[in-house]
N, C-alpha and C positions, 0 to 999 in steps of 0.2 A: 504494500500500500504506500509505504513512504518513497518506493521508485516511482510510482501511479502509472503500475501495469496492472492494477485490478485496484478494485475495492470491497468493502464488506460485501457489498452487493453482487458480486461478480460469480456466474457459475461459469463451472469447468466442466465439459461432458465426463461422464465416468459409466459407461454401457456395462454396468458387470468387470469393469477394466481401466486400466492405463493402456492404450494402444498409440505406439508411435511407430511411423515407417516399420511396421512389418514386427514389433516388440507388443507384448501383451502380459503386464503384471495383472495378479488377479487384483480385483477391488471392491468398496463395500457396497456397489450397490448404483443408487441412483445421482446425477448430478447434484447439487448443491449447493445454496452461498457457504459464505467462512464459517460460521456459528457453528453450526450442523456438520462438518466437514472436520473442525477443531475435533465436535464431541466423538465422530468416528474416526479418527488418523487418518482419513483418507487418503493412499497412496495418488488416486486421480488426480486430488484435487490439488497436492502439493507437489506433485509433479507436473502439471499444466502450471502451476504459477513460476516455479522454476523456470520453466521452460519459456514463461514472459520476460523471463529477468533475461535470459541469455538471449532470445530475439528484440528485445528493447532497441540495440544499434545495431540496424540490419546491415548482414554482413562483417560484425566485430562483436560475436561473443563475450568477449574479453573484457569489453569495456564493462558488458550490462554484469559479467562477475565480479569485476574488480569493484562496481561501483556497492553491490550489495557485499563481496567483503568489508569493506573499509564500515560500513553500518554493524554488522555482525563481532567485526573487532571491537566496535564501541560499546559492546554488552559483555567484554571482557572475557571474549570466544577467541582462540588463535592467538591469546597473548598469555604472558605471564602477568598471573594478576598479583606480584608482586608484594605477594603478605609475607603472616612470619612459622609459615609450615614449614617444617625442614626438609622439604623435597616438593617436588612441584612438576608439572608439565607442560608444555604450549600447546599443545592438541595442533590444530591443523583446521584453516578456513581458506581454499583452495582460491588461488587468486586465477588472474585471465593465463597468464603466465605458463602456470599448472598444469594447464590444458594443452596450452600450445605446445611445451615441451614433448606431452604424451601423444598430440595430434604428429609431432616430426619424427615422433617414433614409430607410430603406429604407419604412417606413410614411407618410410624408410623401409621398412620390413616389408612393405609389400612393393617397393618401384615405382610408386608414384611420383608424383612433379606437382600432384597438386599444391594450393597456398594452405599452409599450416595455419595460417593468421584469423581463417572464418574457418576453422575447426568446427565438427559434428558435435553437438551433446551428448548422441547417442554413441559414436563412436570410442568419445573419451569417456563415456561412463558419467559425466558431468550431469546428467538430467537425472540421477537416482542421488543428489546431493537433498531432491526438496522432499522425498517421502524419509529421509533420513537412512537409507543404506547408501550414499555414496561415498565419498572423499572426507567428509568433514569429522575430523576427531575432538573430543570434547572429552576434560576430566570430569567429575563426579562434582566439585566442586565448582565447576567454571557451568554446569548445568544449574544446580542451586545457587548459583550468583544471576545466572540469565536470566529464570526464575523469578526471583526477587527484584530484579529491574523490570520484567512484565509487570508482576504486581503493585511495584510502586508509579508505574505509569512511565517511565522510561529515565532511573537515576538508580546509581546504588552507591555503595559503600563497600570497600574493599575488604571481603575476608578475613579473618584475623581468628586469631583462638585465646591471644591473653586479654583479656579482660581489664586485668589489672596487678601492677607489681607493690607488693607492701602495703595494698588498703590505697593505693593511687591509680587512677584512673590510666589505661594504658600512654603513654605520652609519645607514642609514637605518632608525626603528624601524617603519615601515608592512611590512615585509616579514620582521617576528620575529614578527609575528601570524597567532595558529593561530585561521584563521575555520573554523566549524562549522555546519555544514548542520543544518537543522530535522528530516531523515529520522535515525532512529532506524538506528545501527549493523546491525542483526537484519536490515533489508530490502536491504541491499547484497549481501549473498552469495549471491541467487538470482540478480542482476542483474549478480553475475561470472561466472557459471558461465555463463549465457549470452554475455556478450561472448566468452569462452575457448569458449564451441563456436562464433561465428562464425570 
């Protein structure tokens, strides 16, 4: 919604399936807006909006990823969220980049000459990023941080596990900052009311 390749409003066909160029995931069922799609995971439906993000600039996949990465790192996915765990991860939020790389491999191996640069989704596997089996790695923690920036409408606060040293309040200033997510306020309320009917 905050690319405005769809809105709450917006159905995605789902026949029984996701069918792309000759691919057919099973699915739950009938089309539907976001709400109703939220309550069932719908592989359909979050796979057609993917699929908006990467046709956004026709002809340059890359951009319509790169631009919903740089959103996605701002909910503190694909970064180190920089607390005080003694071990940590970046997980992984597949840029245009990502793709390209795997598109000049994928074309290498077979002898083609085509441009790597308007890469396939289907071929790079990139169009299973929106039902949640593709490319994108997430900790456990960088989930309930995402989470908790949904539910506060698009801000969080960084992680942490000391509370406080000696009866004083932790003083560390990494965890008195209110990081804010690049999604506009307005587009979380559909994407609650959905979580609350699952």
């Amino acid at each position: 919604m905050q690319m405005g390749v769809m809105d709450e409003k917006t159905i995605f066909p789902c026949g029984g399936g996701f069918y792309y160029r000759g691919l057919r995931i099973k699915g739950h069922g009938g089309a539907d807006p976001l709400i109703p799609s939220i309550q069932v995971s719908s592989n359909c439906y979050f796979s057609h909006a993917y699929l908006a993000i990467m046709n956004k600039y026709p002809g340059n996949p890359s951009k319509g990823v790169d631009e919903w990465k740089k959103i996605m790192n701002s909910f503190g996915v694909g970064e180190f969220l920089n607390n005080d765990l003694a071990s940590g991860a970046k997980g992984r939020i597949p840029s245009g980049e990502f793709y390209e790389k795997r598109m000049k491999s994928i074309l290498k191996a077979s002898g083609s000459t085509k441009d790597y640069k308007n890469w396939d989704p289907l071929a790079t596997g990139a169009v299973f990023n929106g039902m949640g089996q593709g490319d994108v790695m997430l900790t456990p923690l960088q989930m309930a941080n995402f989470v908790a920036a949904i539910a506060n409408k698009g801000w969080y606060y960084t992680p942490h596990i000391v509370k406080a040293i000696d009866g004083k309040a932790n003083p560390d200033p990494r965890f008195k900052v209110k990081h804010k997510t690049l999604v506009d306020a307005k587009h979380f309320e559909p994407v609650l009311k959905g979580m609350e009917a699952v």
